[in-house]
C-alpha positions in Angstrom: 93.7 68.1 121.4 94.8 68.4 125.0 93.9 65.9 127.7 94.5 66.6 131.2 92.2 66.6 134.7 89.3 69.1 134.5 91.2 70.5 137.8 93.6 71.8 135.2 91.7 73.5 132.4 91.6 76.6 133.6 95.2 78.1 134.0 96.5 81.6 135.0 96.4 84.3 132.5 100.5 84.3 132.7 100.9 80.6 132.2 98.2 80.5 129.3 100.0 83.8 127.7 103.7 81.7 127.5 102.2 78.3 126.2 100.2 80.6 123.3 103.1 82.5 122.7 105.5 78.7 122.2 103.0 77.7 119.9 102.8 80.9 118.0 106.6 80.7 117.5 106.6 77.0 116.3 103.5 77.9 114.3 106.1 80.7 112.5 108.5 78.6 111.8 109.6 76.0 108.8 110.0 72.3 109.5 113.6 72.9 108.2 113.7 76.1 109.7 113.4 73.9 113.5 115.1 71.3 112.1 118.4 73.9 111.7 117.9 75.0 115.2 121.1 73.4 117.5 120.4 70.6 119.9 120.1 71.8 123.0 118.4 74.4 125.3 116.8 77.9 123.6 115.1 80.2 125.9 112.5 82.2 123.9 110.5 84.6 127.0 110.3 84.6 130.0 109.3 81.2 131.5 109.3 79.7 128.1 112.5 77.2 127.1 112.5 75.3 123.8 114.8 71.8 124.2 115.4 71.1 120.9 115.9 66.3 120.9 117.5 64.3 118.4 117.1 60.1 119.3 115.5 57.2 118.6 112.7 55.6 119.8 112.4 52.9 122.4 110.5 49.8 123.4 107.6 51.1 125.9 108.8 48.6 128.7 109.8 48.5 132.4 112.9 50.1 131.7 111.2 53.0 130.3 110.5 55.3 133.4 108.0 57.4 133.6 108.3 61.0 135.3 106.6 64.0 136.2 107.5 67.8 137.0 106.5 70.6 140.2 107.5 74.0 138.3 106.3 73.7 134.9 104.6 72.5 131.7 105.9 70.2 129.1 104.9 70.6 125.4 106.5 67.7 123.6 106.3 68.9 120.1 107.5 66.8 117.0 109.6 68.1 114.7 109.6 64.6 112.4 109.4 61.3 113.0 107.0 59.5 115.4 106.8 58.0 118.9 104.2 57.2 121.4 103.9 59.1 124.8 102.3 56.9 127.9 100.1 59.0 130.4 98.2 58.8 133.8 97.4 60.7 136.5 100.3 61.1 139.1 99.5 59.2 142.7 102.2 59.5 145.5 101.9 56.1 146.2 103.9 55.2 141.9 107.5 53.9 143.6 110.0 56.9 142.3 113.3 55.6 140.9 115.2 58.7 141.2 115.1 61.8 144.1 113.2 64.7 143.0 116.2 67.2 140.7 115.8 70.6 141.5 117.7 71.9 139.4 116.1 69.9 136.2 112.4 69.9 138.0 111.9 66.1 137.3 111.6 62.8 139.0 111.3 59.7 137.3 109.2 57.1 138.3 107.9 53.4 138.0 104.8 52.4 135.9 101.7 53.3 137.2 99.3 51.0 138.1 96.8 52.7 135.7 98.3 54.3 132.5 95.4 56.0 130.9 96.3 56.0 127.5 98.7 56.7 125.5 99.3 59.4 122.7 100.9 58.9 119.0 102.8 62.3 118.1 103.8 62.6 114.2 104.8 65.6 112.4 104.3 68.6 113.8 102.3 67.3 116.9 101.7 68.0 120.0 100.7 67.1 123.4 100.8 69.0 126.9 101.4 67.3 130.2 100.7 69.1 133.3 102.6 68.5 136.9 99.5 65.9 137.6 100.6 64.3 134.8 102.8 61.4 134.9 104.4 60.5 131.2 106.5 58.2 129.5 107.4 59.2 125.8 110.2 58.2 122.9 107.4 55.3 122.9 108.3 53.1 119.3 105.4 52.5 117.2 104.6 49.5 115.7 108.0 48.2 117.0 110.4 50.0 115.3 112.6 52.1 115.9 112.5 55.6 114.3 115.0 58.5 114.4 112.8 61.9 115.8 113.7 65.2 116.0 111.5 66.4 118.8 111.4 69.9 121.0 110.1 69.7 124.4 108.8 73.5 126.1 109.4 74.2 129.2 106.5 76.8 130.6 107.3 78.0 134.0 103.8 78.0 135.9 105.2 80.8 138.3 
């Protein structure tokens, strides 16, 4: 499954190359295999970063910001465990709570006024967010907290 604005579906050859190529290498590996892997950041190619997560999940409230990117792609991959990720379309006019970071290529944001839905991502799941994209994830389900070990991938779009 991916879910995203038509506008999107059609990416360049470059961009659709690294995000095949992060799957491919999750695809290769173990669950303890990525579960082994440091916490942290793991470049893999060119334009393709793995940030290997370990946390708990959160109430999906007005604390929980959501947030969007300019330069790239997020996969949010699951290693284990389970969480729910919040998504709408990204509208200038969603109050930010933070300045645009450079250097991280994120802003976070308020709610919007229309979240669209919202994904559950188990084992081995995935979802990809695009820069129109505004998300919110580390979402509990069911109200409970759960440990997850989660990767997000970075895929440069230039």
């Amino acid at each position: 499954m991916e879910f995203g604005l038509s506008k999107n579906h059609q990416r360049d050859q470059k961009v659709q190359e690294r995000i095949q190529l992060a799957l491919d290498w999750l695809d290769a590996r173990t669950t303890d295999e990525l579960l082994n892997e440091p916490i942290g950041k793991k470049p893999i190619a060119d334009g393709v970063e793995l940030r290997f997560q370990s946390y708990d999940s959160r109430p999906y409230d007005d604390e929980m910001p959501f947030e969007t990117h300019r330069h790239h792609i997020d996969i949010h991959y699951m290693i284990t465990g389970q969480e729910y990720c919040h998504f709408g379309d990204f509208d200038p006019a969603i109050k930010p709570r933070t300045e645009y970071d450079e250097t991280e290529d994120l802003q976070y944001f308020d709610h919007p006024s229309a979240v669209l839905g919202e994904v559950l991502l188990t084992d081995r799941h995935y979802v990809i967010f695009d820069p129109t994209d505004i998300h919110a994830c580390h979402g509990m389900v069911s109200n409970k907290p759960t440990h997850n070990r989660k990767l997000c991938v970075k895929i440069t779009l230039d």
